[in-house]
matplotlib code that plots the C-alpha trace (Angstrom):
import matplotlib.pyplot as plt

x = [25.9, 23.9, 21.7, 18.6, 19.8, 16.9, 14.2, 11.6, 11.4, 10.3, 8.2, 6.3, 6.0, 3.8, 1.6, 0.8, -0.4, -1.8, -3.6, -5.7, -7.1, -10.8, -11.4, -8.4, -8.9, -6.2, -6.0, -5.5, -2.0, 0.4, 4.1, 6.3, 9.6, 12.2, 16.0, 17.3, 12.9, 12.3, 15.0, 13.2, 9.6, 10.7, 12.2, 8.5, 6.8, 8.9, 8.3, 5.0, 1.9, -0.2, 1.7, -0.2, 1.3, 4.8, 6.2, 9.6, 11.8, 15.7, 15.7, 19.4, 19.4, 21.1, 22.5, 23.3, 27.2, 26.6, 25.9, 30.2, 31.6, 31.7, 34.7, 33.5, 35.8, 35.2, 33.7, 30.9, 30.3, 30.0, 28.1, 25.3, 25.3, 24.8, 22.0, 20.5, 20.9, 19.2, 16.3, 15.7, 17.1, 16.5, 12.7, 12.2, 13.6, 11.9, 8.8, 10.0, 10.5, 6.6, 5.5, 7.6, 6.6, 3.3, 2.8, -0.4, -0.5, 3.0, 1.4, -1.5, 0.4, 2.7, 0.2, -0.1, 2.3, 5.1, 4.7, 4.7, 7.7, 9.3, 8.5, 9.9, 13.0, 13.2, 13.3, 15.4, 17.6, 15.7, 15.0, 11.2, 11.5, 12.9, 10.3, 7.8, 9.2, 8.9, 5.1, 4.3, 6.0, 4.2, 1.1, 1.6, 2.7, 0.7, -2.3, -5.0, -4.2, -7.5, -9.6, -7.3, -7.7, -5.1, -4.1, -5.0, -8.6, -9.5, -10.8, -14.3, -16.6, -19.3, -16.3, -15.0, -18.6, -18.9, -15.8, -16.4, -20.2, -18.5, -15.9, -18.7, -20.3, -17.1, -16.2, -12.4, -11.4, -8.8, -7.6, -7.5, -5.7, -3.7, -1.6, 1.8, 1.6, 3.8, 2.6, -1.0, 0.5, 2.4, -1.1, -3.6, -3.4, -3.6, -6.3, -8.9, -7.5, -6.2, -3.1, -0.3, -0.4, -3.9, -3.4, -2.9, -1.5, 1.1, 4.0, 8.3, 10.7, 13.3, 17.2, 18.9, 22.2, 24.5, 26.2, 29.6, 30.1, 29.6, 32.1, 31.2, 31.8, 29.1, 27.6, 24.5, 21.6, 19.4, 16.4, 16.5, 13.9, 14.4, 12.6, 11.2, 7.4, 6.1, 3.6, 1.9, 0.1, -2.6, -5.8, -8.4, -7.9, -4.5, -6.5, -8.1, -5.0, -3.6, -6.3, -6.2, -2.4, -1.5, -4.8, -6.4, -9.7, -12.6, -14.7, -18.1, -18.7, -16.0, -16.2, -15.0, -14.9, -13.0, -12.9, -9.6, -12.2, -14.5, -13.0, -13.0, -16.6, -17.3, -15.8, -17.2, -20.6, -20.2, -19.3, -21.4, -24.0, -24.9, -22.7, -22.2, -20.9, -20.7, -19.6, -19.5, -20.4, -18.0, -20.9, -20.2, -18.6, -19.9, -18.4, -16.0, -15.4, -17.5, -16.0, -16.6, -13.7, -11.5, -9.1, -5.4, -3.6, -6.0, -8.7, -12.2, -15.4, -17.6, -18.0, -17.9, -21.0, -23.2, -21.4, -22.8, -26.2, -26.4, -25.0, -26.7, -24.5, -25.2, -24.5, -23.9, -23.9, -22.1, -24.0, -28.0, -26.4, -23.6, -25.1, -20.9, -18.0, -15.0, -15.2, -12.6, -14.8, -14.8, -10.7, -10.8, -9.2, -6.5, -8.4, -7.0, -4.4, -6.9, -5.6, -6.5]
y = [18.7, 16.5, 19.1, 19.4, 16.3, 14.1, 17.1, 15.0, 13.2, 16.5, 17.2, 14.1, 14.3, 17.9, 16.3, 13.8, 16.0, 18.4, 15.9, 15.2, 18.5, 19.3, 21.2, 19.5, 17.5, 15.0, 14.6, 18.1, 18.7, 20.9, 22.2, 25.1, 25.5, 28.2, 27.6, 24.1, 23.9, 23.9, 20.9, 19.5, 19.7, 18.1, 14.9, 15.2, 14.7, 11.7, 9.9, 10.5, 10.2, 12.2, 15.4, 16.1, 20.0, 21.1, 25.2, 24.9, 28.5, 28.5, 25.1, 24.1, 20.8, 18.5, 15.2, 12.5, 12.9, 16.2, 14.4, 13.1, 16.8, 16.9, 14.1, 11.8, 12.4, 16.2, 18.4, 19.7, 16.4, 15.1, 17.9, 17.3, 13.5, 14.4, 16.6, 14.1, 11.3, 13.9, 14.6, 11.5, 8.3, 9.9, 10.6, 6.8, 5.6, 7.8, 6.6, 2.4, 3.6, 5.0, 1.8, -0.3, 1.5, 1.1, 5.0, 5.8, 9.2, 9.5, 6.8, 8.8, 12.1, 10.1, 8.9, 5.2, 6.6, 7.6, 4.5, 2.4, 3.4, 3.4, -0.4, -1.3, 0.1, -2.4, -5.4, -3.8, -6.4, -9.7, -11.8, -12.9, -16.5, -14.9, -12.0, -14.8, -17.0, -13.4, -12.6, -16.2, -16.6, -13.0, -14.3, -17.9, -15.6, -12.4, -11.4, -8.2, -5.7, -4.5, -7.6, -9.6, -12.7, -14.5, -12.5, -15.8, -15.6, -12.3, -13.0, -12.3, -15.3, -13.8, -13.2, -16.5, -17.9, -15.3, -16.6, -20.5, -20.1, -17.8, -20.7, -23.4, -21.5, -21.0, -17.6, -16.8, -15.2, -12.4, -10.1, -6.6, -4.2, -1.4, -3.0, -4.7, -7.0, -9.9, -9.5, -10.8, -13.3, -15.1, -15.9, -15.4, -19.1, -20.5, -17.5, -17.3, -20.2, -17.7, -18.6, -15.4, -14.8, -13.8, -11.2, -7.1, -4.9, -1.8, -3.3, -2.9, -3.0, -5.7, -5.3, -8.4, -9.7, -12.0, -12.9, -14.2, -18.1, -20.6, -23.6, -25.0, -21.0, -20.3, -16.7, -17.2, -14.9, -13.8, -10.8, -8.5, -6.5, -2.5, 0.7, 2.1, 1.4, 0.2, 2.8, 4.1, 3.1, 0.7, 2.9, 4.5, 5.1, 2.8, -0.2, -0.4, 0.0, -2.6, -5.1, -4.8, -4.5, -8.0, -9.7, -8.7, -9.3, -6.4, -8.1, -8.3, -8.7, -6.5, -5.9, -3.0, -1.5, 2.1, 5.2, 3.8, 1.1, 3.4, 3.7, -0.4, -0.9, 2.1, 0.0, -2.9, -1.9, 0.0, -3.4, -5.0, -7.8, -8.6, -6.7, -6.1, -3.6, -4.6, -2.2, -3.1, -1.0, -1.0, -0.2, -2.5, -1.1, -4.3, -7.2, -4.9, -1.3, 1.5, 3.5, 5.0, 3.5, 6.1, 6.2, 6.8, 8.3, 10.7, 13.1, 11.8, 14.6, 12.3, 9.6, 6.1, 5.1, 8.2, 7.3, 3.8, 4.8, 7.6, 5.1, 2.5, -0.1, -3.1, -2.1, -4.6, -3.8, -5.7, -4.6, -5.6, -8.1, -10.4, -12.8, -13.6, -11.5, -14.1, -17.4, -20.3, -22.3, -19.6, -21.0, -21.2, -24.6, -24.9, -24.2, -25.5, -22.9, -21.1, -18.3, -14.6]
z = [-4.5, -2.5, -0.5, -2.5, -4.5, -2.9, -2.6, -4.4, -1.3, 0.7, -2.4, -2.8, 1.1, 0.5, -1.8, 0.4, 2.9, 0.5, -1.1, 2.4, 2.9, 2.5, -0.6, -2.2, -5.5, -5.7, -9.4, -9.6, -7.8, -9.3, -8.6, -8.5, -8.9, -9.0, -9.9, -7.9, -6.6, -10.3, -10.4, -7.5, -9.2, -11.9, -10.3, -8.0, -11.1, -12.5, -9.3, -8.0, -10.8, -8.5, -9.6, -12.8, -13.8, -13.4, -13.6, -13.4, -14.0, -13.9, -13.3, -15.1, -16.6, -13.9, -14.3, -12.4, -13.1, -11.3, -7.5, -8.3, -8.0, -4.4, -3.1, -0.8, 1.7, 1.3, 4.8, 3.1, 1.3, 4.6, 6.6, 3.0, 4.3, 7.7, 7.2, 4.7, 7.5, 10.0, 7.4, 6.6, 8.6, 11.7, 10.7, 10.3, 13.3, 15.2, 13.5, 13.6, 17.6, 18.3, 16.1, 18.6, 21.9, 20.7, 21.2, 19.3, 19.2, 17.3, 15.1, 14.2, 13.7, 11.2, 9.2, 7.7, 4.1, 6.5, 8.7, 5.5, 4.1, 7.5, 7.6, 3.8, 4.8, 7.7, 5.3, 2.6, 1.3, 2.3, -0.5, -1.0, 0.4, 3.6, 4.1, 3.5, 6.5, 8.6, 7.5, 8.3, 11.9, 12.6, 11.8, 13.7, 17.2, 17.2, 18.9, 17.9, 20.4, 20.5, 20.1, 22.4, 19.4, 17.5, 14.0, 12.5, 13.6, 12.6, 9.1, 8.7, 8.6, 6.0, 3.9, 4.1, 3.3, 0.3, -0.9, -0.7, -2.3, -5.1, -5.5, -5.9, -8.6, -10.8, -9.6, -9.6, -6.1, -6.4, -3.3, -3.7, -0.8, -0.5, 1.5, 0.6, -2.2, -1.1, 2.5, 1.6, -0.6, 2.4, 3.7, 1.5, 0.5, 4.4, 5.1, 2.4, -0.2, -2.6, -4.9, -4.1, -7.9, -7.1, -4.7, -5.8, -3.6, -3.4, -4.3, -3.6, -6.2, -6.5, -7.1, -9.2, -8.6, -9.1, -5.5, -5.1, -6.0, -3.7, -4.0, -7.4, -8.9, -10.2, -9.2, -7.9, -8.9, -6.3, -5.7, -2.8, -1.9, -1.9, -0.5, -3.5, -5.1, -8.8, -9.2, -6.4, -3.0, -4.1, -3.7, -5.4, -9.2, -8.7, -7.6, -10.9, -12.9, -10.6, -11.1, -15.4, -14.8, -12.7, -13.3, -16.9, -16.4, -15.0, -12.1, -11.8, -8.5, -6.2, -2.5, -0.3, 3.2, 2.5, 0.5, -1.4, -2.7, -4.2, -7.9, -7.8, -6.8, -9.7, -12.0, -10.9, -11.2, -14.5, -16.5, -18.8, -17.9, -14.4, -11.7, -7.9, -6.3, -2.6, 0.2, 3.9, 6.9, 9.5, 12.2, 14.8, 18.1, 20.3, 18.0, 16.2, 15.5, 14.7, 11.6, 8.2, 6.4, 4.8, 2.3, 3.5, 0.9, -0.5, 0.8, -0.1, -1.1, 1.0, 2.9, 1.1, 3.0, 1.1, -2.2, -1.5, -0.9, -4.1, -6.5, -5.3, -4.4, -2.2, 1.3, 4.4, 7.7, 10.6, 13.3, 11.6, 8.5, 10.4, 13.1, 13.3, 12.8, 13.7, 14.1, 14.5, 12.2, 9.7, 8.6, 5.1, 3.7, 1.1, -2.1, -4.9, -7.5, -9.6, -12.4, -12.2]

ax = plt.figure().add_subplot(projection="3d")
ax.plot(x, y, z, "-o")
ax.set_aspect("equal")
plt.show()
């Protein structure tokens, strides 16, 4: 049957939100399930790593064959579909509609994990080459809503400069972000001079096939992009996995702005020989914003600004440390290809 064939969805969906309330420990996430919930529980678990203990009674051994008993022409098969449709479709266009009326108080009662998925499933099926050509017309025609400048000239001049004086000395320049992967790596070359095979972020899953032949008969194989994840978002304990994972190699110097970078700059600092861990203070309401940036996916025990300050990290701040924030001058050339 199909209702309650896809409850992983609702269950993953629980942990998110359970994972953000105070007194919560995210690592420490467990699940319950009686009968088809124990079903459900166990799917949660073989989807989402943040699960880490499953109690599962009556559950019954389901397989995939069993979602074929139902015809697909049959009433109830369809009235399953319907619902499904309701629980699910209907949820993300009503979330891809407050993102398009700009309403921000649906945005913030979504959250940025629902929004995100809402926005993968708007590109499901592009191929990369194509979703490249999309990221890079958005970022040649749209301006910050808040700050009233071109996307294109919101990088961060002290980051650019950090970046070009790490350059000169040898350093190799990685981005990290929990962002999507291939988003940053349709501009990270013409924003910061970073190769794409540089750039880590939370990243889709592709579907291969061979499409039907052109004139000369030969099936053509092409990659299309779909709405599930490898792994997890790209935060906290995941950025470090990430960053061993795609690039191999530990940094030594990392920089970060949020909560979700804290686990990075611990690992960071915590490596052997000279090391910097280097967190900046979004404390500028004049130039910028004022904020303590927070981790989006998890609750956090405290504020990434106190963590900096116990552990002793180097901490910048925009408001006393930058005597720029943007600057058109601040475009960072076309470095040349470096590995990770």
């Amino acid at each position: 049957m199909d209702i309650g064939w896809y409850g992983e969805e609702d269950t993953t969906a629980a942990v998110t939100f359970l994972s953000r309330q105070d007194g919560v420990v995210p690592t420490r996430i467990g699940v319950v399930g009686l009968s088809m919930g124990g079903e459900e529980a166990i799917g949660a678990a073989g989807v989402d790593p943040r699960i880490s203990a499953v109690v599962a009674e009556g559950a019954t051994g389901r397989t995939v064959a069993d979602n074929d008993d139902i015809r697909p022409d049959d009433a109830a098969s369809t009235l399953e579909r319907t619902v499904e449709w309701f629980t699910y479709g209907l949820t993300d266009l009503l979330t891809v509609a407050a993102l398009l009326s700009g309403n921000k108080t649906a945005i913030g009662e979504f959250g940025l994990t629902r929004i995100a998925m809402a926005l993968v499933g708007l590109f499901e099926g592009m191929t990369p080459e194509a979703f490249t050509d999309q990221v890079r017309d958005f970022l040649t025609r749209s301006m910050h809503p808040t700050l009233g400048l071109p996307v294109s000239a919101t990088t961060y001049r002290p980051m650019l400069e950090l970046i070009h004086a790490l350059r000169r000395r040898g350093f190799t320049i990685g981005l990290v972000t929990g962002g999507g992967t291939e988003f940053v790596r349709a501009i990270s070359q013409a924003l910061y001079g970073v190769p794409p095979e540089a750039v880590v972020g939370t990243m889709v899953t592709y579907a291969y096939s061979a499409e039907p032949a052109d004139t000369d008969g030969i099936p053509r194989p092409v990659l299309r992009r779909t709405t599930g994840l490898t792994g997890e978002a790209n935060e906290g304990a995941a950025k470090v996995s990430s960053i061993q994972a795609q690039l191999g190699r530990r940094p030594i110097l990392a920089a970060g702005n949020s909560g979700g970078d804290r686990q990075m700059l611990e690992w960071a600092a915590a490596g052997p020989g000279p090391t910097l861990a280097l967190l900046i203070d979004h404390d500028d309401a004049d130039r910028e914003f004022r904020y303590v940036g927070s981790a989006e996916t998890f609750a956090e025990p405290e504020p990434i600004t106190e963590v900096a300050t116990r552990q002793g990290w180097t901490m910048v701040s925009m408001a006393n440390d930058w005597a720029t924030v943007f600057g058109a001058e601040a475009q960072a050339p076309n470095a040349p290809s470096s590995g990770a």
